[in-house]
N, C-alpha and C positions, 0 to 999 in steps of 0.2 A: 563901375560897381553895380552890383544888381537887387534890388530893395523887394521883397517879397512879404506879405501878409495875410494873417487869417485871424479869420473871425465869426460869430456864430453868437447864439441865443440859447437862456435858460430861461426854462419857465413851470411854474407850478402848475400841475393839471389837477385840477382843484376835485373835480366829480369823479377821476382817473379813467375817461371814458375813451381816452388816446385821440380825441376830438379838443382840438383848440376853440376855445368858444369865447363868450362876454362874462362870465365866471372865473374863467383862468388869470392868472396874471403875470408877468418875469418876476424872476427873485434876482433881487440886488445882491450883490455881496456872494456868490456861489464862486467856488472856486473850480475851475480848470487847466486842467496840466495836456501841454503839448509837447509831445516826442519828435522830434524831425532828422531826420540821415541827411547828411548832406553827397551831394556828387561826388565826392574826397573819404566819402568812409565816417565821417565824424559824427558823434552823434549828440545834437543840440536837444536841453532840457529844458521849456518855457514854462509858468505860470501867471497863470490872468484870474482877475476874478471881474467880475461881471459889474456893472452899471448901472446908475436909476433905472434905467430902461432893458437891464438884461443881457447888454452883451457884453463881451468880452472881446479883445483884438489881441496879436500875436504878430510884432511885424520887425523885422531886420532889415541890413545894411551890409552886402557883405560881397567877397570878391565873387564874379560871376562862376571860376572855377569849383568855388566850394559852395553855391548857391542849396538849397534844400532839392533833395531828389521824391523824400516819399514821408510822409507824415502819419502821426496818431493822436488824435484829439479825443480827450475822455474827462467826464466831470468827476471831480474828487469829493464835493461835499457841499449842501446846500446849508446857510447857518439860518434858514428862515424856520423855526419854531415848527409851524404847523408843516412844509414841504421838504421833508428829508428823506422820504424811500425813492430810490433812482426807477425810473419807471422802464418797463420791458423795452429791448433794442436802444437802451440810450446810455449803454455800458462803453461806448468807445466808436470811432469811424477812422479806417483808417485809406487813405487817398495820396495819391501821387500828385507829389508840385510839379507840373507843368508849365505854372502861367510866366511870361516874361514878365521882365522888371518892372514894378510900377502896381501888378495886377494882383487882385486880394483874391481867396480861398474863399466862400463862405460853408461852413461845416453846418450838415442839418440841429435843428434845435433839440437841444438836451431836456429832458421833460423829467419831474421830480412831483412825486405825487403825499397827496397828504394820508397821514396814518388812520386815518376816519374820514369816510366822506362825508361832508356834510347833509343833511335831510333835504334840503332843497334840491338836492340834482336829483 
C-alpha cells in the first residue's frame, strides 16, 4: 500500500502587507478542499479544516497503482470574523504527487486578509 499526505497553513495577514510578521496570526477553523487524480483516472475530493495552530493535513492509504498523480489545494473559507478576504496568489496551488509512500506535500500558506486594516500597522 502506498500512504501519501498534504498539508499546509492559513493565516491571517493582519496589516495585508503580504509580509508574515508578529501581528499576523493562523486562523483556526478555515476550511480547505483538496482535488487529487489519481494514476488510474479517478478523481479524489478532500476536505480539511485547519487547527489551533493553522494547519490542515490531507492523508490516505491506498493501492500504489491508484496512488495520487497531481493535486489542487485551494482555501474555501475563513470563519474568523475580522479575516475573511482571501489575499492575492492564495486562490489555489496546483502540484504533482511525486513523493513515495510515507512522504507528506507541504502546499504554500494560504493568507486571508482582514476587511480594515488595523491603525497600528
Amino acid at each position: 500500500a502506498w500512504t501519501g499526505e498534504i498539508h499546509g497553513r492559513v493565516v491571517c495577514d493582519v496589516c495585508g502587507d503580504s509580509s508574515l510578521g508578529p501581528e499576523d496570526h493562523v486562523l483556526e477553523g478555515a476550511e480547505v478542499a483538496v482535488l487529487c487524480i489519481t494514476k488510474s483516472g479517478e478523481v479524489l475530493n478532500y476536505q480539511a479544516f485547519t487547527d489551533a495552530k493553522g494547519i490542515y493535513t490531507v492523508a490516505e492509504t491506498m493501492p500504489e497503482s491508484d496512488r495520487w498523480d497531481a493535486c489542487l489545494a485551494r482555501p474555501i473559507s475563513s470563519f474568523h470574523e475580522q479575516c475573511t478576504q482571501l489575499g492575492e496568489g492564495s486562490i489555489g496551488v496546483k502540484f504533482s504527487y511525486n513523493h513515495p509512500s510515507g512522504h507528506s506535500h507541504t502546499v504554500r500558506t494560504f493568507v486571508y486578509r482582514p476587511t480594515s486594516v488595523p491603525t497600528y500597522c
